[in-house]
Residue, then its C-alpha position, 0 to 999 in steps of 0.5 A: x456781091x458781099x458788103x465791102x465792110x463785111x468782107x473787112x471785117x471777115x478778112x482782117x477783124x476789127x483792126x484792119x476795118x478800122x484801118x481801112x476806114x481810117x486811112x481812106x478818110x484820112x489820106x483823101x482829106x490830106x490829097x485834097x489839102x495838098x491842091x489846095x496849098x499847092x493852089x494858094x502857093x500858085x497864087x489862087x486863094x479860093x480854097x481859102x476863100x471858099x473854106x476847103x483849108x480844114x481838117x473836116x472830111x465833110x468839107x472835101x468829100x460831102x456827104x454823098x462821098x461818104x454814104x457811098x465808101x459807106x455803101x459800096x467802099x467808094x469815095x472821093x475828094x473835091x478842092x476848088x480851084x480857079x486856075x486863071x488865077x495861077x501866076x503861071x496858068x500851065x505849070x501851076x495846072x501841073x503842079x497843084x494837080x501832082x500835089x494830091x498823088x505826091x502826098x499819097x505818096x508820102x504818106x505811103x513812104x512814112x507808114x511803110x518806112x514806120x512799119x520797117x523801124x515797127x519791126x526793127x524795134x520789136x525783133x531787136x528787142x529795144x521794145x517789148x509790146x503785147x503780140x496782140x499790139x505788135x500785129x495790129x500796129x503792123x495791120x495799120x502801118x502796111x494798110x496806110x502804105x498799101x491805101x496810099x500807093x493806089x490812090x497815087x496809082x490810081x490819080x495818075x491814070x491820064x483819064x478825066x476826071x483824075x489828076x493824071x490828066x490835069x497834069x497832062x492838059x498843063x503840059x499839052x494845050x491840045x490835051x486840054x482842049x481834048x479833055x474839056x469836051x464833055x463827051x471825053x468827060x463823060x466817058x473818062x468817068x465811065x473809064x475809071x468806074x470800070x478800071x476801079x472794079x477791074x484793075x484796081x481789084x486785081x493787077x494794080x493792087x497785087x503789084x502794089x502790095x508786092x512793092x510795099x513789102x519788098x520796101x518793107x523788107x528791105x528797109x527792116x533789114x537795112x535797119x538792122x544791118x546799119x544797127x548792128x541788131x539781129x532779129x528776134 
């Protein structure tokens, strides 16, 4: 098996590395932030507390995190929070662990949304860029759309230790007594490591960008029946 950063490089040149390593770095650190407000808005202080509301990837995903996306294309986040602090124990279970996924799922909508008013505004001619520029601002665009729906997909998978299954053991006590055993904890872990070389590499990620350009496509032609503009 080739290095992930190779294949990158090989696939989509410079560009779409750097996007690649951008939009992983970038989207995890904001996932983990989310938590975190949604865990003070709860009424826990300990990101605050323990230092994790800040911009620094190295304070959500630590190093090991890092030289493994470096190494094998892997990487994840960590935002401390204390749930007995909550003001409601089970909603905010519920809601600081759907904060991360929503925000990927913001972040995909205003990149793939960007990419659409991207190439309105060139086909319509309002802006001129270099070719060059135009298909590098869309490798950017479409990689942070696509990066971002995956990981909301992939965090909702109802299997420890993703935040799928804290949502569910806010809904369900039973659920969270099952996913608290240490057994459910340690294969859950093994679950999303084979998932991740399985799924994630085929079904999940062709349905994925299929989605994001059927939205892209048709919030381009939105645009440019709602403008009056034709394409270039």
């Amino acid at each position: 098996m080739s290095w992930w950063v190779h294949d990158a490089y090989q696939n989509g040149g410079v560009i779409y590395l750097f996007s690649w390593i951008f939009w992983v770095i970038f989207s995890i650190v904001l996932h983990e932030l989310a938590h975190g407000w949604a865990a003070i808005a709860c009424g826990d202080n300990t990101p605050r507390e323990l230092g994790h509301i800040t911009a620094n990837p190295v304070v959500h995903m630590g190093w090991p995190s890092l030289i493994f996306f470096a190494v094998a294309g892997i990487a994840w986040g960590l935002m401390p929070t204390n749930p007995s602090r909550y003001r409601n124990e089970r909603l905010g279970r519920v809601l600081v662990a759907a904060a991360g996924p929503m925000m990927n799922v913001v972040l995909a909508f205003l990149s793939l949304t960007g990419l659409a008013v991207w190439q309105w505004a060139v086909g319509t001619g309002r802006i001129s860029p270099a070719e060059q520029t135009f298909t590098n601002t869309k490798i950017f665009l479409s990689v942070g759309g696509f990066l971002n729906l995956i990981l909301a997909c992939f965090n909702m998978l109802p299997v420890p230790p993703l935040d799928g299954s804290q949502v569910l053991a806010g809904v369900s006590r039973r659920l969270a007594a099952f996913y608290q055993r240490p057994e459910v904890q340690m294969y859950g872990l093994l679950v999303v490591l084979l998932i991740f070389f399985t799924t994630i590499d085929d079904p999940l990620q062709r349905g994925v960008r299929n989605a994001s350009g059927r939205y892209v496509d048709w919030a381009t032609e939105l645009l440019l029946r709602t403008s009056g503009g034709k394409g270039a």
